[in-house]
PADO-773942 format. One record per residue (C-alpha): residue number from 1; residue in three letters; y, x, z. Coordinates in Angstrom, 1 decimal. Example, Ala and Ser with C-alpha at 12.3 -4.5 7.8 and 13.67 -1.06 7.14 Angstrom:
% PADO-773942
+-----+------+--------+--------+--------+
:  nr : rest :     c2 :     c1 :     c3 :
+-----+------+--------+--------+--------+
:   1 :  ALA :   -4.5 :   12.3 :    7.8 :
:   2 :  SER :   -1.1 :   13.7 :    7.1 :
+-----+------+--------+--------+--------+
% end
This chain:
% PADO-773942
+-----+------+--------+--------+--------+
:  nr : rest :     c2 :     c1 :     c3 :
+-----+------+--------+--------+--------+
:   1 :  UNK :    9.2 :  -17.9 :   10.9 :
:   2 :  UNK :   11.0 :  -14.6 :    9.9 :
:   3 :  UNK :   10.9 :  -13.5 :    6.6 :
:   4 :  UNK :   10.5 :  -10.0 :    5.2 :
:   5 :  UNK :   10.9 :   -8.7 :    1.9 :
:   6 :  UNK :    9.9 :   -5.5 :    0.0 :
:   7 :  UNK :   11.1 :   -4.6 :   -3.2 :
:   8 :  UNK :    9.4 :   -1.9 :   -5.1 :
:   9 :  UNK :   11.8 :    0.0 :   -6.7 :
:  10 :  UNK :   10.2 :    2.7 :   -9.1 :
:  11 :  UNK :   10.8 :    5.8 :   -9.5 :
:  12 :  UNK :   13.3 :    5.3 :   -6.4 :
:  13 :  UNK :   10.7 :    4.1 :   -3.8 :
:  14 :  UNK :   10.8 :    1.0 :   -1.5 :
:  15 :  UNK :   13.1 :   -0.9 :    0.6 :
:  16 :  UNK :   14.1 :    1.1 :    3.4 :
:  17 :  UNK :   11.9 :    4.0 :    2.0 :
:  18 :  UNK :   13.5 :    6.0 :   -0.8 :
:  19 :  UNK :   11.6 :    8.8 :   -2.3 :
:  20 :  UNK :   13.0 :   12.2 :   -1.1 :
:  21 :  UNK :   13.2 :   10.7 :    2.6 :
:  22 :  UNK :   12.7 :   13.2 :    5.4 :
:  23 :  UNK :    9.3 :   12.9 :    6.7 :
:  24 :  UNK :   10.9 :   12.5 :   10.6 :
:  25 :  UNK :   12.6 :    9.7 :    8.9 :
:  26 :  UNK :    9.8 :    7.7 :    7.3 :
:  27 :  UNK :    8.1 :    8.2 :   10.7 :
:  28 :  UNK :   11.4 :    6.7 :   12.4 :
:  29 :  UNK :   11.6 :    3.6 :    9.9 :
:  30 :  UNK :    7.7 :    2.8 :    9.6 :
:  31 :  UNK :    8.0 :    2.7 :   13.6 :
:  32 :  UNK :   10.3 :   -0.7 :   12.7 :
:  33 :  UNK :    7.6 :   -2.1 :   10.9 :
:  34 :  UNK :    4.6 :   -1.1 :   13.8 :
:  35 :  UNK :    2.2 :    1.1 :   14.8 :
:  36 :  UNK :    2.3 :    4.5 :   12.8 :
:  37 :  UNK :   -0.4 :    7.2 :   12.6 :
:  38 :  UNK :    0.0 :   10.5 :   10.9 :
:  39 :  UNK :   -2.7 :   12.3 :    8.9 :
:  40 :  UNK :   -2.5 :   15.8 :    8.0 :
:  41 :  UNK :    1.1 :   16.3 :   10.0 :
:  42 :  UNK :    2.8 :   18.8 :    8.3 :
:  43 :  UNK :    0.6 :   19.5 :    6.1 :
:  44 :  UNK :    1.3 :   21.8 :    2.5 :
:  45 :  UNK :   -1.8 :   20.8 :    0.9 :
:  46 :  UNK :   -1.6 :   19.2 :   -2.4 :
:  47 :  UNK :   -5.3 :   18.0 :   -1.8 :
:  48 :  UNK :   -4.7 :   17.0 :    1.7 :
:  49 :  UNK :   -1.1 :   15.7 :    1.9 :
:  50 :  UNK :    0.4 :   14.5 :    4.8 :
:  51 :  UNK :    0.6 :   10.9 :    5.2 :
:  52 :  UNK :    2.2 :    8.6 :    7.2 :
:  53 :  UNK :    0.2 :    5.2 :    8.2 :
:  54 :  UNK :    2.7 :    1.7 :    9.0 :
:  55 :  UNK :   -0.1 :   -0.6 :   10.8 :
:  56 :  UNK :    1.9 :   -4.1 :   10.8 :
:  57 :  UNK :   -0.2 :   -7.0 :   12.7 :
:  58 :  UNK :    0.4 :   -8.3 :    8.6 :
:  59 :  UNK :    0.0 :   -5.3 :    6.0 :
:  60 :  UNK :   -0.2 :   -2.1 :    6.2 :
:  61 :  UNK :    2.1 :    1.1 :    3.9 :
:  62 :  UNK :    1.1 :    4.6 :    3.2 :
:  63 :  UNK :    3.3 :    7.1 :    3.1 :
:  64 :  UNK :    2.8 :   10.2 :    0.9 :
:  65 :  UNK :    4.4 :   13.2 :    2.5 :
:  66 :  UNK :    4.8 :   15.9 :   -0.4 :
:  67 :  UNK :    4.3 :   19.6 :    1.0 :
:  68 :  UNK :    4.6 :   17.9 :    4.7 :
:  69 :  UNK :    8.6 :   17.5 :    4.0 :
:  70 :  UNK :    9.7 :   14.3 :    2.0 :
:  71 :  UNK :    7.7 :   10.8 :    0.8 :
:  72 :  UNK :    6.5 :   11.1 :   -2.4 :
:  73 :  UNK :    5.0 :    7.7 :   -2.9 :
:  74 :  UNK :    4.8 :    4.4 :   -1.1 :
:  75 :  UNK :    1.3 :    2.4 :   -1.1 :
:  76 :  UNK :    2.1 :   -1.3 :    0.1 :
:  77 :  UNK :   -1.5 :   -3.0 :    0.7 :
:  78 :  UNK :   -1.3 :   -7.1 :    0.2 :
:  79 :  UNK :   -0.1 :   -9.2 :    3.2 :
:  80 :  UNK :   -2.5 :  -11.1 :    5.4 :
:  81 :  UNK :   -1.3 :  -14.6 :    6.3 :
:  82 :  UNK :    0.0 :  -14.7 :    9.8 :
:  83 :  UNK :    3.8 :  -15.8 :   11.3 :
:  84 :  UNK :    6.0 :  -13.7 :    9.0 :
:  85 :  UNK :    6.6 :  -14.7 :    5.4 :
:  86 :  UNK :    6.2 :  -11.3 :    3.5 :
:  87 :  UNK :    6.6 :  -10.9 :   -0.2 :
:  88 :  UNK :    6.6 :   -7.7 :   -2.2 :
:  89 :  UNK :    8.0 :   -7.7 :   -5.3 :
:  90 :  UNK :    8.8 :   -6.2 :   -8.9 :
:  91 :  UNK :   11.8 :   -7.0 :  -10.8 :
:  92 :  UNK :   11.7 :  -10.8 :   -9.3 :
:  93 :  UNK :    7.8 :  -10.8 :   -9.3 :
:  94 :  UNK :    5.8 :  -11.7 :   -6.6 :
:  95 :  UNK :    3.5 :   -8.7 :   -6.9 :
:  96 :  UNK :    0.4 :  -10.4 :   -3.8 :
:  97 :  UNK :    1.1 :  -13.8 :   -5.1 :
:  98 :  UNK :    0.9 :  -13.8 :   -8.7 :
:  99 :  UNK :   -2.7 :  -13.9 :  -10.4 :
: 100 :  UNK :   -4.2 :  -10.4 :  -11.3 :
: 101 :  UNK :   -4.2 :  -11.2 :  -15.0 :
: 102 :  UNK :   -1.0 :  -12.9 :  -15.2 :
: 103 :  UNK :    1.0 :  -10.0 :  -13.3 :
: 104 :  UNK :   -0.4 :   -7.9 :  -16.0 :
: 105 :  UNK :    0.9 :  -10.0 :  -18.6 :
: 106 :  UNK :    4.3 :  -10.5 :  -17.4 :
: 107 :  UNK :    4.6 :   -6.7 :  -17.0 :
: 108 :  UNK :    4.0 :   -6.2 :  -20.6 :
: 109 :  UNK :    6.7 :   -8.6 :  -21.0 :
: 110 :  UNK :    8.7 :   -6.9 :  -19.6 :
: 111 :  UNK :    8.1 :   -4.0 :  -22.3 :
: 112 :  UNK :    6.0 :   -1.5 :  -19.8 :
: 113 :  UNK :    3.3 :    0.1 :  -21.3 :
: 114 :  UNK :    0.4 :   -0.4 :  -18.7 :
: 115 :  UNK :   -3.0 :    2.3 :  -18.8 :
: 116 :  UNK :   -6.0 :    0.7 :  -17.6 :
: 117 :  UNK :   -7.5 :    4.2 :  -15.5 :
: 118 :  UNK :  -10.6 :    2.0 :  -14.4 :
: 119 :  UNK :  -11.6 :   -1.1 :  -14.1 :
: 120 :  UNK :   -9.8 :   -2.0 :  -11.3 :
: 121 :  UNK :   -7.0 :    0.0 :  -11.6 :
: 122 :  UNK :   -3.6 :    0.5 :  -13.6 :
: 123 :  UNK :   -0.9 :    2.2 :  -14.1 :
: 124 :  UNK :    2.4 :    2.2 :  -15.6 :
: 125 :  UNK :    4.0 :    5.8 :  -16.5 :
: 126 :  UNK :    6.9 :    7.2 :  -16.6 :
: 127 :  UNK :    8.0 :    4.6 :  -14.2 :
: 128 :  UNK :    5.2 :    4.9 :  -11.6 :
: 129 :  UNK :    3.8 :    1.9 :  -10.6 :
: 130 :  UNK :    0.2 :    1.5 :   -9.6 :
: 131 :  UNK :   -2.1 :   -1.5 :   -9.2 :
: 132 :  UNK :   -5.4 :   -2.0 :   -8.1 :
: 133 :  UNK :   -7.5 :   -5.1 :   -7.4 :
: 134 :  UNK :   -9.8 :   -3.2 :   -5.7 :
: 135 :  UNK :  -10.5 :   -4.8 :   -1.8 :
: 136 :  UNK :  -12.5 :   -3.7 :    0.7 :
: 137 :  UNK :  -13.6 :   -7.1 :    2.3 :
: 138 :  UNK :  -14.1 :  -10.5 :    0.6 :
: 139 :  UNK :  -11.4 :  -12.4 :   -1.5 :
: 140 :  UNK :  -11.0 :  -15.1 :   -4.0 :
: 141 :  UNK :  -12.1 :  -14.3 :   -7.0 :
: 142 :  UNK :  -10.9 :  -14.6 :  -10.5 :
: 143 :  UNK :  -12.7 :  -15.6 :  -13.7 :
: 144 :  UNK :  -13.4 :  -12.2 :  -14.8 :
: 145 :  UNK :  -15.7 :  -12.3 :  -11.3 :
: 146 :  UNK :  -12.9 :   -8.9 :   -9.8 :
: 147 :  UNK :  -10.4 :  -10.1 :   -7.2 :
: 148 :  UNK :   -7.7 :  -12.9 :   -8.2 :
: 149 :  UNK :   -4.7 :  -11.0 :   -6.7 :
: 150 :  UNK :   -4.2 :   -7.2 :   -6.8 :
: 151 :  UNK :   -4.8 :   -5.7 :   -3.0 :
: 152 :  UNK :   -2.4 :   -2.6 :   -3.0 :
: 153 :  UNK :    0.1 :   -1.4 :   -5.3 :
: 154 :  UNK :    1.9 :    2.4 :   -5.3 :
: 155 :  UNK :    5.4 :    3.5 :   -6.0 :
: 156 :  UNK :    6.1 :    7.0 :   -6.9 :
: 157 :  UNK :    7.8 :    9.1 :   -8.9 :
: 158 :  UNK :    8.2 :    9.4 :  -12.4 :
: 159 :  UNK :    5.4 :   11.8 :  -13.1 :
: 160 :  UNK :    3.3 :   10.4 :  -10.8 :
: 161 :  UNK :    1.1 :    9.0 :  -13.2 :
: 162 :  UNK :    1.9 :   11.3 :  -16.3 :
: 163 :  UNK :   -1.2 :   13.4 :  -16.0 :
: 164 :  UNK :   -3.2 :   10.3 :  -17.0 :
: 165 :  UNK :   -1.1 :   10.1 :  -20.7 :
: 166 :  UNK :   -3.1 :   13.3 :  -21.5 :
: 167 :  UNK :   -6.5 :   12.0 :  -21.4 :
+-----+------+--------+--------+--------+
% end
């Protein structure tokens, strides 16, 4: 069994994938991790970005080209089980394997000041890290009745999420 292991490193990006990476680059290195497909190539748009799609047989990342020129943010969806041990963690937590509620908890332990944007979504400022436990097919669920793990979590810069302080 191989292992792999991301670390999400906000506001500096990802293993192998720092923010401010060359676009040709990000395509180069998420080729390493499988299939890529590009959205919007090039594109300037703020409201259609550029992105750039890693399709492993495991997880998937999203890539968030800003102006079509550097990543911006990193959005690392949960592993599936399959031969490769993948873990993706924060600060020595195991983001995909560590309960919903409890992540939360330990994240406030760690003095972060977490937003709750909706109900399935957070969001830490300043640092920019965000969490949802939104999924799109069915998982275990939790006693709150929303899904027991979170399903995709985002690294960005640190205004990414700044916006949201003002509401």
């Amino acid at each position: 069994m191989t292992v792999m292991d991301i670390e999400l490193d906000p506001p500096n990006g990802i293993t192998g994938f720092p923010l401010g990476m060359p676009a040709e680059e990000v395509k180069a290195a998420a080729a390493q991790l499988g299939q890529v497909k590009v959205t919007n190539e090039g594109s300037t748009s703020a409201f259609r970005p550029m992105k750039v799609l890693a399709l492993h047989p495991q997880f998937e990342i999203v890539f968030h080209i800003e102006r079509g020129k550097t990543l911006r943010a990193a959005e690392v969806w949960i592993p599936q089980p399959g031969p490769e041990q993948i873990t993706v963690s924060f600060r020595g937590i195991d983001v995909f394997r560590t309960p919903a509620l409890q992540l939360l908890e330990q994240l406030e332990g760690l003095g972060l000041t977490l937003l709750q944007v909706e109900p399935n979504h957070w969001t830490v400022p300043k640092l920019s890290l965000g969490l949802t436990r939104t999924a799109g097919h069915e998982v275990p669920l939790d006693t709150d009745g929303e899904p027991k793990y979170f399903q995709a979590v985002l690294t960005g810069p640190t205004d990414y999420y700044d916006f949201l302080l003002n509401q």
